[in-house]
C-alpha positions as CSV (number, residue, x, y, z in Angstrom):
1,X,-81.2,-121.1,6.5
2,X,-83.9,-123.6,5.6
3,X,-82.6,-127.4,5.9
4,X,-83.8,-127.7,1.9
5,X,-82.4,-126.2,-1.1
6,X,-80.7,-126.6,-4.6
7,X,-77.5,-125.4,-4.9
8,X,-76.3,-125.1,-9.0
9,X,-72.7,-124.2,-9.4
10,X,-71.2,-121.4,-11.7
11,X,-69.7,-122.9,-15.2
12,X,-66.7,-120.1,-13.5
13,X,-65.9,-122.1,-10.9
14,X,-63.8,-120.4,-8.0
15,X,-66.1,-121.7,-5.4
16,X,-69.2,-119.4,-7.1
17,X,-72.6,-121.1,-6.2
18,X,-76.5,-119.9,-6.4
19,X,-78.8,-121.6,-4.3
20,X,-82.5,-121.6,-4.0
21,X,-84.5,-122.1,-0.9
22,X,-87.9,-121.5,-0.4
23,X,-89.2,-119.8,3.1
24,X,-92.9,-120.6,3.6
25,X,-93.2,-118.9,6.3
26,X,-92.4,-115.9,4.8
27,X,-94.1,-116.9,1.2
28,X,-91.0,-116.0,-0.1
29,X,-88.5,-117.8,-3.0
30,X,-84.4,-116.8,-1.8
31,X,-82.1,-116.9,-4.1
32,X,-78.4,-116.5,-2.4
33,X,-75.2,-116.3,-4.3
34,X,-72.0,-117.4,-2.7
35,X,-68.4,-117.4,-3.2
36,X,-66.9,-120.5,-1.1
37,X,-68.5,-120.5,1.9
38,X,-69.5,-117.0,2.1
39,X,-72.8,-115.3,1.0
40,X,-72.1,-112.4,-0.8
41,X,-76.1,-111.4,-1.8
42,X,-79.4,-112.5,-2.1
43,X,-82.9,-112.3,-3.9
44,X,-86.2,-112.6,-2.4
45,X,-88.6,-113.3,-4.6
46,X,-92.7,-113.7,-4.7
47,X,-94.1,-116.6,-6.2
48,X,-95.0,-113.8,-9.2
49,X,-91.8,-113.2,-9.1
50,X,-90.2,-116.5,-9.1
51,X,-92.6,-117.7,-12.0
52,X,-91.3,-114.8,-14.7
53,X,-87.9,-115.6,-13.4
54,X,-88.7,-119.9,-14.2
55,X,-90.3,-118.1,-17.6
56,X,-87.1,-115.6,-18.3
57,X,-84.8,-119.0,-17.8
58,X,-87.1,-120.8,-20.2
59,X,-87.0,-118.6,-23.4
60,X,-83.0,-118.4,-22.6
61,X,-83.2,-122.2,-22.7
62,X,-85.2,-121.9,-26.0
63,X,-82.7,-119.1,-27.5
64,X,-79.6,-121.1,-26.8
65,X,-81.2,-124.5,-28.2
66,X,-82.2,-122.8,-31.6
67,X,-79.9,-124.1,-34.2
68,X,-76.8,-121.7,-34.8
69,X,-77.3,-119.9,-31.5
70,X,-74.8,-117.7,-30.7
71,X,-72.9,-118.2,-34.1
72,X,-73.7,-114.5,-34.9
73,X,-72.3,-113.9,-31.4
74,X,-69.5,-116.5,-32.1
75,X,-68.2,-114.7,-35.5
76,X,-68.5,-111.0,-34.3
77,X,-66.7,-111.6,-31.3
78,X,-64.1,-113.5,-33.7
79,X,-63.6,-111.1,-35.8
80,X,-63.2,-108.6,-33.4
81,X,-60.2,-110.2,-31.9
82,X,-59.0,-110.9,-35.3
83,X,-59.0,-107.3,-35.7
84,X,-57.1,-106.6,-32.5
85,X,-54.9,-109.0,-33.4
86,X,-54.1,-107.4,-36.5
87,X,-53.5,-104.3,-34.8
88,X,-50.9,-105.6,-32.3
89,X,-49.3,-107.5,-35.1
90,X,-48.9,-104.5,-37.0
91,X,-47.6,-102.7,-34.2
92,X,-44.8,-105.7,-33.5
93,X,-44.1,-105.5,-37.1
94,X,-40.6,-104.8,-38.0
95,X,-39.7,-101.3,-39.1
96,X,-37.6,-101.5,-42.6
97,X,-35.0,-99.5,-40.8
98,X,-34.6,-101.9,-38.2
99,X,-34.3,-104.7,-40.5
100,X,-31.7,-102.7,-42.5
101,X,-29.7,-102.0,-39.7
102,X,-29.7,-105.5,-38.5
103,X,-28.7,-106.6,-42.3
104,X,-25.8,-104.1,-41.7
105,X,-24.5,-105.9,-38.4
106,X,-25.3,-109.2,-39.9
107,X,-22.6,-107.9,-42.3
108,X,-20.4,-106.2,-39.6
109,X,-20.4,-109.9,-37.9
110,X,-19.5,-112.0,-40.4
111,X,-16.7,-109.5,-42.0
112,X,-15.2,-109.6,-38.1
113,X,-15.3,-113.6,-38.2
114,X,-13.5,-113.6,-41.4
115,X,-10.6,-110.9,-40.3
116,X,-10.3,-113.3,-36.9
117,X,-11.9,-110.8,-34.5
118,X,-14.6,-111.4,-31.8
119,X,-17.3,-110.0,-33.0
120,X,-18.3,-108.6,-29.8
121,X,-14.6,-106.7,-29.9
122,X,-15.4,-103.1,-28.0
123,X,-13.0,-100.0,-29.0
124,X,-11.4,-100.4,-25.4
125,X,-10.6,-104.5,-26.1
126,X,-9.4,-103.8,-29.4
127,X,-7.0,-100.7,-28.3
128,X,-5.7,-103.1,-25.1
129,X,-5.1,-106.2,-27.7
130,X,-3.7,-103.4,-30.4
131,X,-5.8,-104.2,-33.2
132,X,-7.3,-100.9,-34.8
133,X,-10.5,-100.2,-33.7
134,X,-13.2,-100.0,-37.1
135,X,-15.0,-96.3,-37.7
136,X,-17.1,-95.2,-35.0
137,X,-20.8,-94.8,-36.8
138,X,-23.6,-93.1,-35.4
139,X,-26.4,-95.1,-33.2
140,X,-29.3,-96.4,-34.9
141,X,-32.4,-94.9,-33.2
């Protein structure tokens, strides 16, 4: 590995790197990408090749400095998790069933409190105490 290079660290973090070393005695540009202190691949470019790569990482330079770059990007990725959103939401949402059914034991609760019962009473604590045990109703699916 040549003594000289640049090293410019991922915006990711986690120890992800890129450096750039040039091999003259190869005529050759490297680029290396790492992950801590392990290189995981590398690029060996010409100096033709190295140039459109400088030119490629110019015009990105000149797409992002544009006023409102990425906005479009910005709003459609929005509202696409606005969407998914909506979906999960609607999937959470309570069924009117279920917030019947809960009104019901709401009701069942407070009527239990009132007559002096637990309201967590089970059949089998009621019969053992000798208080009548209420109507058996069907589970709520």
């Amino acid at each position: 590995m040549p003594r000289r290079g640049r090293w410019i660290w991922d915006v990711r973090g986690d120890g992800r790197a890129v450096r750039i070393s040039a091999h003259a005695e190869a005529g050759l540009l490297v680029l290396s990408l790492w992950r801590d202190d392990s290189c995981i691949g590398t690029a060996r470019l010409s100096p033709d090749e190295a140039a459109r790569l400088v030119s490629g990482i110019g015009e990105g330079l000149t797409e992002l400095a544009r006023p409102g770059a990425g906005a479009d990007a910005s709003a459609g990725r929005m509202h696409e998790l606005e969407l998914r959103l909506a979906a999960v939401e609607h999937r959470l949402r309570t069924p009117a069933w279920r917030r019947a059914a809960s009104a019901v034991t709401g009701w069942a609760v407070r009527k239990a409190a009132r007559a002096g019962r637990p309201a967590s009473a089970s059949p089998a604590s009621l019969a053992r105490s000798g208080t009548p045990a209420p109507l058996a109703t069907a589970p709520i699916a």
